[in-house]
C-alpha positions in Angstrom: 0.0 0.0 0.0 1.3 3.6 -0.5 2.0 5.7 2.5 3.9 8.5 3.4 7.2 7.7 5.4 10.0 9.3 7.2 13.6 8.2 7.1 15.5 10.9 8.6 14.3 13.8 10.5 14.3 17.3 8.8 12.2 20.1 6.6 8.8 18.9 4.8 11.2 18.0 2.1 11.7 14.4 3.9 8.1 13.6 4.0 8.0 10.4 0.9 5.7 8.1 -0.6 6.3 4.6 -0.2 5.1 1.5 -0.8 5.0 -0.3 2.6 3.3 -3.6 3.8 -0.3 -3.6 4.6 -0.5 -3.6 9.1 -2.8 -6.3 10.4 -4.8 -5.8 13.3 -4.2 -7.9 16.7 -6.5 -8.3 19.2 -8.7 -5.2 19.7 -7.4 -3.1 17.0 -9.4 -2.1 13.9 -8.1 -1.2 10.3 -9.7 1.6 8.4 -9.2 1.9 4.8 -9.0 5.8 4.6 -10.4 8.1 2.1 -8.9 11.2 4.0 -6.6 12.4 6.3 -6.0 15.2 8.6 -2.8 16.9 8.9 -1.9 18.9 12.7 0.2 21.3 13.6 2.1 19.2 16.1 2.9 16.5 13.1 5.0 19.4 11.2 7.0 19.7 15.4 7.5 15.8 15.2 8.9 15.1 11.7 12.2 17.5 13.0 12.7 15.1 15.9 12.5 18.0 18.5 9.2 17.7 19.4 9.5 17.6 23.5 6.1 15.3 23.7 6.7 12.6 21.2 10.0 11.4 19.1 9.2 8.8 16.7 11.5 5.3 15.6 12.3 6.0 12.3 11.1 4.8 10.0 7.8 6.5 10.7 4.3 7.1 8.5 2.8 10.3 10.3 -0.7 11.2 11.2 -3.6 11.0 14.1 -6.6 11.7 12.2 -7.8 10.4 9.4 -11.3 9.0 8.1 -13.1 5.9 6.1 -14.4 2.3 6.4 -13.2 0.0 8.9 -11.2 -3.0 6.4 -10.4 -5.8 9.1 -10.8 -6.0 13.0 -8.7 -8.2 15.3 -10.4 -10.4 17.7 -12.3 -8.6 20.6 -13.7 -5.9 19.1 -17.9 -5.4 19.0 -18.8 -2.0 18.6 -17.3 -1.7 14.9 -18.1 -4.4 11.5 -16.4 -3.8 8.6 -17.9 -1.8 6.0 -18.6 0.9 8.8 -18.3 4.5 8.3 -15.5 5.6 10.8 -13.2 8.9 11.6 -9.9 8.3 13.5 -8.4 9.9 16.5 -5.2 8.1 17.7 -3.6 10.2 19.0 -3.2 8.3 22.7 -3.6 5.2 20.3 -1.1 2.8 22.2 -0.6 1.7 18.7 -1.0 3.5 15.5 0.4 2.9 12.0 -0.3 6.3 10.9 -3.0 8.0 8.8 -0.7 9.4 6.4 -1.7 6.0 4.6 -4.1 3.8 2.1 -4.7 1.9 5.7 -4.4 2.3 8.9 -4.5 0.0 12.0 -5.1 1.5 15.6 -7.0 0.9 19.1 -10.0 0.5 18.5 -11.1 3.3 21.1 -9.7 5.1 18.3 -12.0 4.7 16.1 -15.4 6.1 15.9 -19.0 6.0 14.0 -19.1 8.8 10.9 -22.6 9.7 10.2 -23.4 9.3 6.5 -24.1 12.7 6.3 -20.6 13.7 6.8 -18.6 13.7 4.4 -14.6 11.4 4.8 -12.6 15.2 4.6 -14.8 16.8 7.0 -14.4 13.5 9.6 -10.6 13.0 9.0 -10.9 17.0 10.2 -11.9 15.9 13.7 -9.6 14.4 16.0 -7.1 16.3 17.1 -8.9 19.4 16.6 -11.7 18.5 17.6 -10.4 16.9 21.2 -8.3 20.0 21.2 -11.7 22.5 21.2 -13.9 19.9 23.6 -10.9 20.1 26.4 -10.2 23.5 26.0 -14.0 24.7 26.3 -15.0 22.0 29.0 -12.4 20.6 30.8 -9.9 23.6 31.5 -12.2 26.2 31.3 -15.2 24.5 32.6 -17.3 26.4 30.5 -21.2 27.1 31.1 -24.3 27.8 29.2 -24.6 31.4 29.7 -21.0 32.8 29.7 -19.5 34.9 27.0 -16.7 33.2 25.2 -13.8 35.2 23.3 -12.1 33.0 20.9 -9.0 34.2 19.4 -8.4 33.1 15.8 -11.5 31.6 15.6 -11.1 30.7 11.5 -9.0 28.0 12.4 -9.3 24.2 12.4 -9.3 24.0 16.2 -11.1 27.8 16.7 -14.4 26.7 14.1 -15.1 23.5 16.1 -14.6 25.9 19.5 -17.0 28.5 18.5 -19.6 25.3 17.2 -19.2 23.5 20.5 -19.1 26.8 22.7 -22.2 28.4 21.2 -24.5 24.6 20.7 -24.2 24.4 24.4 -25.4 27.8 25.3 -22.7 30.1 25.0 -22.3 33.9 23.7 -19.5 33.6 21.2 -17.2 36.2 20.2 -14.2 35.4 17.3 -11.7 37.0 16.1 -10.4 36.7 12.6 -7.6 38.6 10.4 -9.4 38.0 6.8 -13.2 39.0 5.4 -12.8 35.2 4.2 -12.1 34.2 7.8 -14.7 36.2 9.3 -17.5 34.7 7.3 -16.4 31.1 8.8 -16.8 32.4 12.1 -20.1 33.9 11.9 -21.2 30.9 9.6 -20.3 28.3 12.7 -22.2 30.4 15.2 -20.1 33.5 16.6 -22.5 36.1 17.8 -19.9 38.7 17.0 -16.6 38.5 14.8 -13.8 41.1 15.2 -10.6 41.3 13.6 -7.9 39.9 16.4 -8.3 42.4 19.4 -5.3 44.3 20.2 -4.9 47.4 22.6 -6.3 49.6 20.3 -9.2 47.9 20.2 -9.7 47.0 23.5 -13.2 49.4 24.2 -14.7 47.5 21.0 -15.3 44.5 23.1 -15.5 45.4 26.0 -18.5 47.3 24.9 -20.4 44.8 22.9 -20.4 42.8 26.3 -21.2 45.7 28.9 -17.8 46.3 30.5 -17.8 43.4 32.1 -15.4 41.0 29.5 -15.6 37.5 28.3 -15.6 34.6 30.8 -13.7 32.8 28.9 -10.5 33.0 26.4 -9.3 31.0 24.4 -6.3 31.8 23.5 -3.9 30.4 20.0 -1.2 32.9 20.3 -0.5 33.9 23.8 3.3 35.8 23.1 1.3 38.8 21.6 -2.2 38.2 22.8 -1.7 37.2 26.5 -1.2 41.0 28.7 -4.6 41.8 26.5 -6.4 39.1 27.3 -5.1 39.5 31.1 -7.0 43.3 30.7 -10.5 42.2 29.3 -11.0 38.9 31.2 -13.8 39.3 33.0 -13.6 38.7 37.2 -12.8 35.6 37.9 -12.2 34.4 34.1 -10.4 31.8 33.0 -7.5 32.0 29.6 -7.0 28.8 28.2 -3.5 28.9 26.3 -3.7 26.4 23.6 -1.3 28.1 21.2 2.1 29.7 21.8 5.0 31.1 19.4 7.5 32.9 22.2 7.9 34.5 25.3 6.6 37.4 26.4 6.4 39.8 29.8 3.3 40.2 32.0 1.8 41.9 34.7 1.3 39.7 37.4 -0.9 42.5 39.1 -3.9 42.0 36.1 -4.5 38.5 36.9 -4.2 39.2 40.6 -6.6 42.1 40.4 -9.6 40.0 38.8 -8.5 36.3 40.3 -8.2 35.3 36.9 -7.0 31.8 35.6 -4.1 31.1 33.3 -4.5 27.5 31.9 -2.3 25.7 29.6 -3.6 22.9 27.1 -1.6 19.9 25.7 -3.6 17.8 24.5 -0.7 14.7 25.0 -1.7 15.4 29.1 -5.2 14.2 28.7 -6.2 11.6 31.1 -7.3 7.9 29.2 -11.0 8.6 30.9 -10.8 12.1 29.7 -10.0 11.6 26.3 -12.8 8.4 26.1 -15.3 11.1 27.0 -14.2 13.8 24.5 -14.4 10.7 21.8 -18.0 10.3 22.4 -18.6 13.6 23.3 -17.7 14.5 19.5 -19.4 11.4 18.2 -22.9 12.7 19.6 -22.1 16.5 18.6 -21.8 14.5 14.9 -24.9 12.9 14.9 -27.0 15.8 16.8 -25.6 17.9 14.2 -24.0 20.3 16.3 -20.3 19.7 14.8 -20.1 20.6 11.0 -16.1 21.3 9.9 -14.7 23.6 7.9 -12.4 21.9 5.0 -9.6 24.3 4.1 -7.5 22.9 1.6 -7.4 19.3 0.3 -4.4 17.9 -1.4 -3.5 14.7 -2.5 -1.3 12.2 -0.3 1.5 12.0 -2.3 1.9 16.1 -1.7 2.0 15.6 2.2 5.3 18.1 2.2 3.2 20.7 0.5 0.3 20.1 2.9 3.1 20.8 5.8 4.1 24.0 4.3 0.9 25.7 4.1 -0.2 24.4 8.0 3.0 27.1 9.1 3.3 29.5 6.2 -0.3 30.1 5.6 -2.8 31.9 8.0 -5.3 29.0 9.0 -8.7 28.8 7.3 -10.0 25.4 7.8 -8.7 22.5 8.3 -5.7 21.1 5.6 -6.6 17.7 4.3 -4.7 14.9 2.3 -6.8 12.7 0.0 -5.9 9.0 -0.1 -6.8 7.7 -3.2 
């Protein structure tokens, strides 16, 4: 079968297609023929081999997410037949032959039900972002029907499913985007208002479209420039989930102090095996109630994996990158 492989650790340039023998599934594991895969941010981190969380044996096919029909399952498993419509999310899979791939074989907690009304791009577009969002939202911010929600960079693959989840369960959404394209993604999942990204400058904009008071809740993808803002407009006793973070920068202790706000970090490599069950079938039911509908950015074709990594830095997110596996 043809999958993407890594032989030595470097630039996107190292990312190859290859044939490589078909995985079989042992006991409790499930192989998905995919039709799509997803490609992350943190996959671009691990294919340099300085990635702090994970370093991969080399060879290595990349890739958590991914989407298609369940192909063989090892002995044990009930919930899944083949022939069933399935998304991927392995990435606590305790084994995982990556998604970068015609086939893949994982845990099969990994794998999950896809509604036949969504489409194999829009489920290999779940996973990771999608886990990323439902943690950030509910279990470090603790989130409730009722509070207002600021969601910086809200056009991306992780910020659409945020502002879906946030505002389906009761939320007031606010989003910030740098792009008119951008913008209209955010309104179109559910943001009540979209701003471009706040800065100093435009600090009295938001804070008057929620009374002076200031979002309960941040979520926050670039924390170097954003964080001393958001420390100025949480609102008392708010909580600023970092999820994204590109350098260091210097704070006033005194602001978070002042309001007994909450700086929390995300990874989502830290989530706890129960934790990460429930945000599986948390996701699952958002599918079929209809709550969750991604945003495909770009979809390119397997063997252009490299390509697919250039764009996920280079380019301002819009939507979720995708590789097609014919």
């Amino acid at each position: 079968m043809k999958a993407i492989q890594i032989i030595e650790f470097g630039g996107p340039e190292v990312l190859q297609c290859a044939e490589v023998a078909e995985p079989t599934p042992a006991p409790n594991e499930v192989r998905v023929r995919l039709f799509a895969a997803g490609v992350n941010p943190n996959e671009t981190y691990i294919r340099t081999g300085t990635y702090s969380f994970y370093i991969p044996e080399l060879p290595y096919t990349p890739g958590f997410d991914g989407a298609g029909v369940v192909d063989a399952i090892g002995e044990g498993v009930t919930h899944l037949h083949v022939g069933d419509r399935v998304f991927v999310a392995a990435l606590l899979a305790k084994r995982n032959t990556g998604t970068y791939a015609q086939k893949v074989v994982c845990d099969e907690t990994a794998v999950h039900r896809l509604p036949e009304s969504i489409s194999f791009e829009k489920g290999a577009s779940l996973g990771i972002p999608a886990l990323t969002a439902y943690r950030a939202l509910f279990h470090r911010a603790k989130m409730k029907p009722g509070e207002t929600v600021l969601i910086h960079g809200a056009s991306g693959g992780v910020g659409l499913l945020a502002v879906q989840m946030a505002k389906g369960l009761g939320a007031t959404v606010i989003g910030t985007a740098s792009t008119e394209e951008g913008k209209s993604l955010v309104k179109a999942s559910g943001a009540t208002h979209v701003l471009d990204h706040i800065t100093e400058a435009s600090i009295d904009k938001i804070m008057s479209l929620i009374h002076e008071r200031g979002p309960d809740v941040i979520i926050e993808f670039l924390a170097n420039v954003n964080l001393e803002t958001d420390l100025k407009i949480i609102a008392p006793y708010g909580r600023i989930v970092v999820v994204g973070n590109r350098g260091s920068i210097e704070i006033n202790p005194r602001l978070a102090m002042m309001k007994e706000a909450d700086i929390l970090g995300l990874a989502l490599w830290n989530v706890l095996p129960a934790e990460y069950e429930e945000s599986l079938h948390a996701v699952e039911a958002f599918l079929q109630s209809g709550l969750l509908h991604p945003e495909i950015g770009e979809v390119l074709p397997l063997e252009d994996a490299n390509k697919a990594h250039e764009q996920i830095i280079e380019k301002k997110a819009r939507g979720k990158i995708i590789l097609s596996v014919d």
